[in-house]
mmCIF file as gemmi writes it, N, C-alpha and C atoms, coordinates in Angstrom:
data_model
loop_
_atom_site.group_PDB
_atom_site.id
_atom_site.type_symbol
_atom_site.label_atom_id
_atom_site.label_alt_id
_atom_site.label_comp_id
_atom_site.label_asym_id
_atom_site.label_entity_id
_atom_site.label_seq_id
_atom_site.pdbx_PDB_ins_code
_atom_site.Cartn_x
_atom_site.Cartn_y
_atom_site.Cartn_z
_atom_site.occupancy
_atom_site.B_iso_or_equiv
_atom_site.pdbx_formal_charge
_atom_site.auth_seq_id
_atom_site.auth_asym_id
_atom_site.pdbx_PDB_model_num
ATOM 1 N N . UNK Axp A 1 ? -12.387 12.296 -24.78 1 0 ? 1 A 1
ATOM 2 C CA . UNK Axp A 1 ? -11.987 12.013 -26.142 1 0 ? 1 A 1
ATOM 3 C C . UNK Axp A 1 ? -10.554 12.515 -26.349 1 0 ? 1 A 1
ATOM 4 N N . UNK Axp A 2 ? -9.53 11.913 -26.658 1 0 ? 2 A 1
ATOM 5 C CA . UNK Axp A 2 ? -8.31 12.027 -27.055 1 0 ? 2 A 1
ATOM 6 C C . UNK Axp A 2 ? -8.263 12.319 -28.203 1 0 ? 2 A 1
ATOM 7 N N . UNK Axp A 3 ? -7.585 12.969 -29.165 1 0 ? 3 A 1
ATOM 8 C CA . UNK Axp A 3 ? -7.354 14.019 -29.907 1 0 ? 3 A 1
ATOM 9 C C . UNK Axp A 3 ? -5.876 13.336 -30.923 1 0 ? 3 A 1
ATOM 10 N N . UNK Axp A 4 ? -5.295 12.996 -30.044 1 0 ? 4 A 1
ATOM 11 C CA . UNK Axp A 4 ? -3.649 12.57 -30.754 1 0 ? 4 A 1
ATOM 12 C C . UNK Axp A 4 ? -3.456 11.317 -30.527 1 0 ? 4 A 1
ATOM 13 N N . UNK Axp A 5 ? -2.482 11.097 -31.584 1 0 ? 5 A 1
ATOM 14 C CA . UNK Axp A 5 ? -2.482 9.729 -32.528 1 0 ? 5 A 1
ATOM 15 C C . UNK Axp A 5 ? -1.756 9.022 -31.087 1 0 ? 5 A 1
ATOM 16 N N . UNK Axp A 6 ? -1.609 7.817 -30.472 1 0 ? 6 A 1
ATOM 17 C CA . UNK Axp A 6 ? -1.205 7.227 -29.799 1 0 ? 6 A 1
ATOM 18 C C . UNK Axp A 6 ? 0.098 6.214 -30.578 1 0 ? 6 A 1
ATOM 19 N N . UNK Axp A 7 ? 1.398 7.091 -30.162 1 0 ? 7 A 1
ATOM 20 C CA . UNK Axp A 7 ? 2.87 6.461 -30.673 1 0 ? 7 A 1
ATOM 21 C C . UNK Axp A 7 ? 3.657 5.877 -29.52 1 0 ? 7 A 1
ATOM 22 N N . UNK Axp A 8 ? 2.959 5.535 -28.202 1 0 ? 8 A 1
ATOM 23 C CA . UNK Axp A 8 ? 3.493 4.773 -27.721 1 0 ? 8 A 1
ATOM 24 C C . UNK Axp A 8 ? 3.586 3.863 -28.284 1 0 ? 8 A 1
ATOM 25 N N . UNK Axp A 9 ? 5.289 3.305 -27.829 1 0 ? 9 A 1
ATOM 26 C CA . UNK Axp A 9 ? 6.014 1.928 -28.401 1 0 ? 9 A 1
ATOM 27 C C . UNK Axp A 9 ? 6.285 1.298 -29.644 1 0 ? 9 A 1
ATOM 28 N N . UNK Axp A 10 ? 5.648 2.732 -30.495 1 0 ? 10 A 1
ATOM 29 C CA . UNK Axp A 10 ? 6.648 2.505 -31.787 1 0 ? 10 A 1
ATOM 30 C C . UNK Axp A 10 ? 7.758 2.743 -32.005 1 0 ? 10 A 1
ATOM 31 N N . UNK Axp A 11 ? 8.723 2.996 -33.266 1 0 ? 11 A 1
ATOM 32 C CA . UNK Axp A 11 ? 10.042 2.867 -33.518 1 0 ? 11 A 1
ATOM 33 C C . UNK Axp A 11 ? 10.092 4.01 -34.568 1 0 ? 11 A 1
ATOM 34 N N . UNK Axp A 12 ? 10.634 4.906 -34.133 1 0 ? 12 A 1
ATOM 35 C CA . UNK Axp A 12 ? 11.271 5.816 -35.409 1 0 ? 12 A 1
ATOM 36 C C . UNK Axp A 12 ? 12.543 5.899 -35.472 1 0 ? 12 A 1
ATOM 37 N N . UNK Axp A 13 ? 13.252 4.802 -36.594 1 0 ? 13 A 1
ATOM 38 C CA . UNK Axp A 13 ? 14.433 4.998 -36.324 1 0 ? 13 A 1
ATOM 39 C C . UNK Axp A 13 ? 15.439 4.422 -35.112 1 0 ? 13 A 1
ATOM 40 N N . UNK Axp A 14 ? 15.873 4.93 -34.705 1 0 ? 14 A 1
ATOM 41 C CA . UNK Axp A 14 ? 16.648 4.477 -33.228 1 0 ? 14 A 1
ATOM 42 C C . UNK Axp A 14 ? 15.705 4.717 -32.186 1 0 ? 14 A 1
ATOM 43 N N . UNK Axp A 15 ? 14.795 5.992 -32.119 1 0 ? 15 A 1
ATOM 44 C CA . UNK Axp A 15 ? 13.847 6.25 -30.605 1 0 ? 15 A 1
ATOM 45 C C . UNK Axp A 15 ? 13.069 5.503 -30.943 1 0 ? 15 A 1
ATOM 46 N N . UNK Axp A 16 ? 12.686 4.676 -29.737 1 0 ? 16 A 1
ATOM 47 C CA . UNK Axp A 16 ? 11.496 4.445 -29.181 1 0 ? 16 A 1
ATOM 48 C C . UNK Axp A 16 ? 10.442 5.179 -28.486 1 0 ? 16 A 1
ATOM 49 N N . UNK Axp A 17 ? 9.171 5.274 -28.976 1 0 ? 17 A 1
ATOM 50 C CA . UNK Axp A 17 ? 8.217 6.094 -28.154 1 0 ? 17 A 1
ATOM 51 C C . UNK Axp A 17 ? 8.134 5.269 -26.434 1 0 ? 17 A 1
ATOM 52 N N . UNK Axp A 18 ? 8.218 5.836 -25.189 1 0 ? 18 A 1
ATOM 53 C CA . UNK Axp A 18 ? 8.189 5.491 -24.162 1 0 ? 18 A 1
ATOM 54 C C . UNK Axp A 18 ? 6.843 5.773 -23.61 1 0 ? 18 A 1
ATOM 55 N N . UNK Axp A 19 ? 6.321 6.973 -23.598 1 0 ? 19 A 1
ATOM 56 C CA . UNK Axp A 19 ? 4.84 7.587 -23.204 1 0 ? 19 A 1
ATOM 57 C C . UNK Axp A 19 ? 4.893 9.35 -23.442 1 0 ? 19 A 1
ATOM 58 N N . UNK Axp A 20 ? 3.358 9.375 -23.362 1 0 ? 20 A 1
ATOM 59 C CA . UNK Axp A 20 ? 3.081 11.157 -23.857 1 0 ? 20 A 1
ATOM 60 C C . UNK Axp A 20 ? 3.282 11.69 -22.858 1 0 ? 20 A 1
ATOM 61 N N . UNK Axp A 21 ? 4.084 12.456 -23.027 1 0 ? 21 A 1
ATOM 62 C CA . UNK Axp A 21 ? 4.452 13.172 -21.76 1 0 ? 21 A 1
ATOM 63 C C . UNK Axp A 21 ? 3.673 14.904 -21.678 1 0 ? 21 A 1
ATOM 64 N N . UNK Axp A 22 ? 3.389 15.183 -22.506 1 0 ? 22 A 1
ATOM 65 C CA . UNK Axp A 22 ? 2.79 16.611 -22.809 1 0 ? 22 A 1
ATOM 66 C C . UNK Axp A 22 ? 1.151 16.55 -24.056 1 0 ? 22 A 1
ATOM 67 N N . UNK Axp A 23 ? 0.624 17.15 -23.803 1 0 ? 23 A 1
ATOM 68 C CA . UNK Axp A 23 ? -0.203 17.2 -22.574 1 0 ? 23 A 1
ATOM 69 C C . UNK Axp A 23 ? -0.739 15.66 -22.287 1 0 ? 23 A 1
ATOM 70 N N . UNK Axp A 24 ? -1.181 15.803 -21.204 1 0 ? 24 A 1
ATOM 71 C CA . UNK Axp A 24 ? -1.34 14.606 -19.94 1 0 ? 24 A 1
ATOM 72 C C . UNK Axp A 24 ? -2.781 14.251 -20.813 1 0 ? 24 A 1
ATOM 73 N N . UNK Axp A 25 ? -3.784 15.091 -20.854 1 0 ? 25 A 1
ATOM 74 C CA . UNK Axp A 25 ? -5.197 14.819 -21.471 1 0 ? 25 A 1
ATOM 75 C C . UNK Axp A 25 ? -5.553 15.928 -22.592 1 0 ? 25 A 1
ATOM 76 N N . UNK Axp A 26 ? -6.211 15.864 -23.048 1 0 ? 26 A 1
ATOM 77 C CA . UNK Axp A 26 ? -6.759 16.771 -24.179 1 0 ? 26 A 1
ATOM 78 C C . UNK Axp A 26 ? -8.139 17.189 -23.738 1 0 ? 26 A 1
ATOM 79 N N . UNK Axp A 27 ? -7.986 18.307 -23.446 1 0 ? 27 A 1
ATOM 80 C CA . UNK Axp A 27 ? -9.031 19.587 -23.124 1 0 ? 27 A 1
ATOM 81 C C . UNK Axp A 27 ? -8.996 20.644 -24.14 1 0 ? 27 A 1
ATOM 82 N N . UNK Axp A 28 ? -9.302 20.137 -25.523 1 0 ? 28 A 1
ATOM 83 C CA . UNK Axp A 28 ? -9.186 20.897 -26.962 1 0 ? 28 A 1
ATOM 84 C C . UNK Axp A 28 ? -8.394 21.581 -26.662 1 0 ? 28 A 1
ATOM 85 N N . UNK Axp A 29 ? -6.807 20.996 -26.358 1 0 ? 29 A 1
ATOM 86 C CA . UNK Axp A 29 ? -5.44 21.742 -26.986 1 0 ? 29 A 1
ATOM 87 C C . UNK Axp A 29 ? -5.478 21.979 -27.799 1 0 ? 29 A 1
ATOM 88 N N . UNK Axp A 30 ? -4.468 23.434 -28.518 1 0 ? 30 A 1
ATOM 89 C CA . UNK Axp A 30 ? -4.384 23.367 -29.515 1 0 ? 30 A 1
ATOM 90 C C . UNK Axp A 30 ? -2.77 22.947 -29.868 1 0 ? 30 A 1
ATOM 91 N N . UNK Axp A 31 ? -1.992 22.925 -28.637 1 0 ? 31 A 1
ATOM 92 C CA . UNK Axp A 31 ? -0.81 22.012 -28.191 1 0 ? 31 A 1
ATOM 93 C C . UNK Axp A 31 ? -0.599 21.183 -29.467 1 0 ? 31 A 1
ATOM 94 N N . UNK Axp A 32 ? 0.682 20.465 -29.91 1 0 ? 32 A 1
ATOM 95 C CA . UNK Axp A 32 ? 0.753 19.027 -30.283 1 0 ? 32 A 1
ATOM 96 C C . UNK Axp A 32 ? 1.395 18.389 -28.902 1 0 ? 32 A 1
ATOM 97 N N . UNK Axp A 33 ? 1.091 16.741 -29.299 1 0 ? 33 A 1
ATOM 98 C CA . UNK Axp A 33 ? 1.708 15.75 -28.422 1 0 ? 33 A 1
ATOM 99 C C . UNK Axp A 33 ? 2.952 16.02 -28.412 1 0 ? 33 A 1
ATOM 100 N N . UNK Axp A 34 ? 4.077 15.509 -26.974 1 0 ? 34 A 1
ATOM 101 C CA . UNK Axp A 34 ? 5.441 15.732 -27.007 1 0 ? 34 A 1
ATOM 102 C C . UNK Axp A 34 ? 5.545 14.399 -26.108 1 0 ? 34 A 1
ATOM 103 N N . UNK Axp A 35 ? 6.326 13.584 -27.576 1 0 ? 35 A 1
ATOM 104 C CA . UNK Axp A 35 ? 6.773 11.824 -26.628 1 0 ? 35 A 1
ATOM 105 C C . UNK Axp A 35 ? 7.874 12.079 -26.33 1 0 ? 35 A 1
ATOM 106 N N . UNK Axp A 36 ? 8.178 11.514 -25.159 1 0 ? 36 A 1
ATOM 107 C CA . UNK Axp A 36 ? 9.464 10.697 -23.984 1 0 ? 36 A 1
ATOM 108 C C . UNK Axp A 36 ? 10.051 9.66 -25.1 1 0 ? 36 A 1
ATOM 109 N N . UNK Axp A 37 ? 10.921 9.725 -25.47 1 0 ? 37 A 1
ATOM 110 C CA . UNK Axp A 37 ? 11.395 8.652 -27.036 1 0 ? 37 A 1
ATOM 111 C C . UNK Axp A 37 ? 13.03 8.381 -25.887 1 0 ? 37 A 1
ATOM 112 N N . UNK Axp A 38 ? 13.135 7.218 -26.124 1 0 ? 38 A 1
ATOM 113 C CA . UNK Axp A 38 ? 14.936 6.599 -25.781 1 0 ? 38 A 1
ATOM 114 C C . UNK Axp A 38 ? 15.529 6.168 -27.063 1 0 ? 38 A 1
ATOM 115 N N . UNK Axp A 39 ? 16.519 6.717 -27.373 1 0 ? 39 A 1
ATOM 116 C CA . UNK Axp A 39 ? 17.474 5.77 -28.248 1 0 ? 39 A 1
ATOM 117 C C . UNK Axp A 39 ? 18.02 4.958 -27.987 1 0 ? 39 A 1
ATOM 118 N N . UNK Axp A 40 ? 18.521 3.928 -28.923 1 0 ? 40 A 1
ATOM 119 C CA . UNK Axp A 40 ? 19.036 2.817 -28.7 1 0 ? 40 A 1
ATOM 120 C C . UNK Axp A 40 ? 20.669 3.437 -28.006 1 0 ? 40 A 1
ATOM 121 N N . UNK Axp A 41 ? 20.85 4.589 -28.142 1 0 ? 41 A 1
ATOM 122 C CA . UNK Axp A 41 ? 22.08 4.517 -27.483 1 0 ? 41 A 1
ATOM 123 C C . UNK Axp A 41 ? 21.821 4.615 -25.983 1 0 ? 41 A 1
ATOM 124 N N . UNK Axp A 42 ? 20.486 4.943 -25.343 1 0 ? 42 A 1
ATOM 125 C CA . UNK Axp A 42 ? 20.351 5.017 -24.074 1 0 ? 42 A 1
ATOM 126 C C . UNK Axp A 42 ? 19.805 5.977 -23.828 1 0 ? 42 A 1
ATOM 127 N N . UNK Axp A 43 ? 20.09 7.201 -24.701 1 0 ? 43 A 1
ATOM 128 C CA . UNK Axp A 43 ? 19.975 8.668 -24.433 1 0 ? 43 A 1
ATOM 129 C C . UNK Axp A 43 ? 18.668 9.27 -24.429 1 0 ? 43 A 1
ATOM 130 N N . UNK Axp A 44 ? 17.773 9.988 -23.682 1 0 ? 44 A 1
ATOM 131 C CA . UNK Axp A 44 ? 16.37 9.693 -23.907 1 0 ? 44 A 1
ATOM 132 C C . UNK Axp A 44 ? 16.155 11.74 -24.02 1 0 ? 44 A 1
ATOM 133 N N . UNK Axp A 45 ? 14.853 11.893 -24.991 1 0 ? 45 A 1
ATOM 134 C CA . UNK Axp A 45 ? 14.835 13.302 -25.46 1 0 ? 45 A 1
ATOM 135 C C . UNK Axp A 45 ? 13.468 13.666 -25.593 1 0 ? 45 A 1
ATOM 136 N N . UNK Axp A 46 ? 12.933 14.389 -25.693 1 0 ? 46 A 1
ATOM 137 C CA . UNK Axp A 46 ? 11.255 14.62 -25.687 1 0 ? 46 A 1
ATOM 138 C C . UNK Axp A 46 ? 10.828 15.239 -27.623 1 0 ? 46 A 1
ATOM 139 N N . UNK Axp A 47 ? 10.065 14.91 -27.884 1 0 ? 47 A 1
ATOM 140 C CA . UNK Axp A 47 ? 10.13 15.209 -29.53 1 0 ? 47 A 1
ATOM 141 C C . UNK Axp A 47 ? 8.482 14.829 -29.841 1 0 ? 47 A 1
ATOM 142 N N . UNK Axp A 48 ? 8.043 16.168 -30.733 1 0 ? 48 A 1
ATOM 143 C CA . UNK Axp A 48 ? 6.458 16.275 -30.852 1 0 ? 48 A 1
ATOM 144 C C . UNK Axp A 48 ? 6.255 15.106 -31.939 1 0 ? 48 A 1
ATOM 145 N N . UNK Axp A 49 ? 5.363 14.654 -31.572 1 0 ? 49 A 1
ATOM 146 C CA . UNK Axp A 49 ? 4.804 13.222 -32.607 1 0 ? 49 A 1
ATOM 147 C C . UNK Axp A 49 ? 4.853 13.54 -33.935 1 0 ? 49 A 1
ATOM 148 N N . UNK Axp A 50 ? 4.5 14.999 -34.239 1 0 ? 50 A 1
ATOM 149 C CA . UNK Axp A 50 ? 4.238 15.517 -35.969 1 0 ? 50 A 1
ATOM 150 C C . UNK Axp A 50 ? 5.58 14.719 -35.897 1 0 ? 50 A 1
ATOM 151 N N . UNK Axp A 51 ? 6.753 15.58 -35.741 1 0 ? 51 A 1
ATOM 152 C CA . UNK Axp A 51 ? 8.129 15.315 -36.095 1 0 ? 51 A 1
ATOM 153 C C . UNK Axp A 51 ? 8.516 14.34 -36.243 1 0 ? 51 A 1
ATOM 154 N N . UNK Axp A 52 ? 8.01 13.278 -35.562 1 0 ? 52 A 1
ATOM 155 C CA . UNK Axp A 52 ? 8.474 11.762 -35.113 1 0 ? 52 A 1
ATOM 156 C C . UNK Axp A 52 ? 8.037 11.208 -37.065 1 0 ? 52 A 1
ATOM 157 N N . UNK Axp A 53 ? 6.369 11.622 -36.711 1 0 ? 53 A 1
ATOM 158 C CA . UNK Axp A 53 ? 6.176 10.923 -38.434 1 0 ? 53 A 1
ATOM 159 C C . UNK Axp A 53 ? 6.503 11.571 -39.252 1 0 ? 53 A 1
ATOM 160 N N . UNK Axp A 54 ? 7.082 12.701 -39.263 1 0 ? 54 A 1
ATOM 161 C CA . UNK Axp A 54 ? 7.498 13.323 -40.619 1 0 ? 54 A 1
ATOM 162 C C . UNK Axp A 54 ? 8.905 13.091 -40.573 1 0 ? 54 A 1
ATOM 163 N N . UNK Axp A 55 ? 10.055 12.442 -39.751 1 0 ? 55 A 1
ATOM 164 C CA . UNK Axp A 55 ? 11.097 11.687 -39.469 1 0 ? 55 A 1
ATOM 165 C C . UNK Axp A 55 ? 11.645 12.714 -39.716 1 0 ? 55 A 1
ATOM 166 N N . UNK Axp A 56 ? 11.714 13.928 -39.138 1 0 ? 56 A 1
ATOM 167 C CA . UNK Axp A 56 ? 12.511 14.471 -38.67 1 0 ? 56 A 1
ATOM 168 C C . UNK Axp A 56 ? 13.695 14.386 -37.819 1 0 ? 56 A 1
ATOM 169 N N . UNK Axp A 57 ? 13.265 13.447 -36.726 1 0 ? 57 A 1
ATOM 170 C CA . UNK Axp A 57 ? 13.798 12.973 -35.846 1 0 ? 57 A 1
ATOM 171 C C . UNK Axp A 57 ? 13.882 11.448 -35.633 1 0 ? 57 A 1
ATOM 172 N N . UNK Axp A 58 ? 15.215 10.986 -36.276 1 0 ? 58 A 1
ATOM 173 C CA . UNK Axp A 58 ? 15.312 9.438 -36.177 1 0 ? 58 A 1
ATOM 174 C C . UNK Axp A 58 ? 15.932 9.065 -35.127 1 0 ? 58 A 1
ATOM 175 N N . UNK Axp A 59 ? 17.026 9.729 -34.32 1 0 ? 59 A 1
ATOM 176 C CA . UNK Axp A 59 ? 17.844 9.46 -33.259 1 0 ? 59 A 1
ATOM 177 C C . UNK Axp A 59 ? 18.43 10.496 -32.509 1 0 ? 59 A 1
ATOM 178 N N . UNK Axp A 60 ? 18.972 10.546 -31.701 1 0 ? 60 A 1
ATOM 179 C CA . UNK Axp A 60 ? 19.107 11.287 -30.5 1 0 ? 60 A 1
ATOM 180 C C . UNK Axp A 60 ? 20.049 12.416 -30.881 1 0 ? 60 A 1
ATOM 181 N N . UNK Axp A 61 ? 20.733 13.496 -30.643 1 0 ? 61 A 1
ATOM 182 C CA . UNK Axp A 61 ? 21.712 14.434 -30.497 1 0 ? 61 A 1
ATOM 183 C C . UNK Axp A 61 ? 23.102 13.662 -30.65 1 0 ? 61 A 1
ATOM 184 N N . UNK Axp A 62 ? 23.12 13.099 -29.332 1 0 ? 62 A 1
ATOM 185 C CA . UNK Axp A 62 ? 24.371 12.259 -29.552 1 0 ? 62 A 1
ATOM 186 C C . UNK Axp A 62 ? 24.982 11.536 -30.736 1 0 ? 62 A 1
ATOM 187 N N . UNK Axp A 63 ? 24.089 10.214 -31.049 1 0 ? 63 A 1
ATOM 188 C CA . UNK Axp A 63 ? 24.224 9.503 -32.392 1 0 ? 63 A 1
ATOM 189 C C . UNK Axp A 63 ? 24.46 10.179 -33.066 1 0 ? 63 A 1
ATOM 190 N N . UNK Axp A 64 ? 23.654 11.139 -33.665 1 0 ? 64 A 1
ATOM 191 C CA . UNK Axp A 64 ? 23.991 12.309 -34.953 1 0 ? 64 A 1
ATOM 192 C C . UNK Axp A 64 ? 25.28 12.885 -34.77 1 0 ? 64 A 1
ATOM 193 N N . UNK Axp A 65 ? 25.472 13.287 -33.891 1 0 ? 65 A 1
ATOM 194 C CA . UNK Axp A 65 ? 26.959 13.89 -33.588 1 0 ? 65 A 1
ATOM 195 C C . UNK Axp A 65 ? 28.107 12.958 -33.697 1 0 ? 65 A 1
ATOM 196 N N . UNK Axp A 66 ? 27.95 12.231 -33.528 1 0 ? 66 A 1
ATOM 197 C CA . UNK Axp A 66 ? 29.147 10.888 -33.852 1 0 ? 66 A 1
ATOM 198 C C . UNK Axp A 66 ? 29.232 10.201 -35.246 1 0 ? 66 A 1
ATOM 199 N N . UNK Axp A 67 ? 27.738 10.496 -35.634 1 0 ? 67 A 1
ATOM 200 C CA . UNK Axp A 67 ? 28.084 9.964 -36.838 1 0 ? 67 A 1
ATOM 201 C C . UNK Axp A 67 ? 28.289 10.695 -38.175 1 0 ? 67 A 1
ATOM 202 N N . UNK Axp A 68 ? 28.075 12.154 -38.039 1 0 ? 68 A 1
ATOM 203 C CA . UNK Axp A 68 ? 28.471 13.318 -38.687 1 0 ? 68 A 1
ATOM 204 C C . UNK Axp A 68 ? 30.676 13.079 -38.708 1 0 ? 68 A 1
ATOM 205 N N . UNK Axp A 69 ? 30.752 12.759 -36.769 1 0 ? 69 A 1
ATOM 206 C CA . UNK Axp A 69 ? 32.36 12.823 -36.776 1 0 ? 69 A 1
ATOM 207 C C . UNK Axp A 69 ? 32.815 11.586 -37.342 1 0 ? 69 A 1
ATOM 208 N N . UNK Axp A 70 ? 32.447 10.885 -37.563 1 0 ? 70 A 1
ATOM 209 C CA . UNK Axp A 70 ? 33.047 9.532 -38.68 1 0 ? 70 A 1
ATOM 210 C C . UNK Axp A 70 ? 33.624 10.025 -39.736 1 0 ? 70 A 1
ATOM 211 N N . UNK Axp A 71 ? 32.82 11.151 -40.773 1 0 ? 71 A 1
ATOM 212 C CA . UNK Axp A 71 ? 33.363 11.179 -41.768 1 0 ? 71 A 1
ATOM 213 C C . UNK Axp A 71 ? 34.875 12.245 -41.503 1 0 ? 71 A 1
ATOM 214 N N . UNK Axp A 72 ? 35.015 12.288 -40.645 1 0 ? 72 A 1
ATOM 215 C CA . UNK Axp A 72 ? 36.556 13.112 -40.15 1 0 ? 72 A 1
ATOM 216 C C . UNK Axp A 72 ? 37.257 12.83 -40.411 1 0 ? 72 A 1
């Protein structure tokens, strides 16, 4: 019995969920899930699913950083 929400190949934002990379199976973790997500810029980052739906995390390090330096 799996335990966590399955976000492969959805879209938050710029990441894409790729696959769960942490934990592999659920043996009553008390762990959260941690997805393999790519941004559309290429750049790929690991980020716990809570975060993903509470959109914490829409896009990568990079993006954010560039687009913070725009307003320069």
């Amino acid at each position: 019995m799996d335990m966590f929400k399955d976000e492969v190949g959805k879209v938050f934002g710029r990441l894409t969920v790729i696959e769960r990379i942490y934990p592999k199976r659920n043996l009553l973790a008390t762990c959260r899930a941690i997805f393999l997500c790519q941004c559309a810029c290429g750049s790929k980052m690991s980020v716990s699913g809570n975060l993903l739906r509470k959109g914490k995390f829409k896009q990568c390090g990079v993006c954010a950083q560039a687009w913070e330096n725009k307003g320069d």
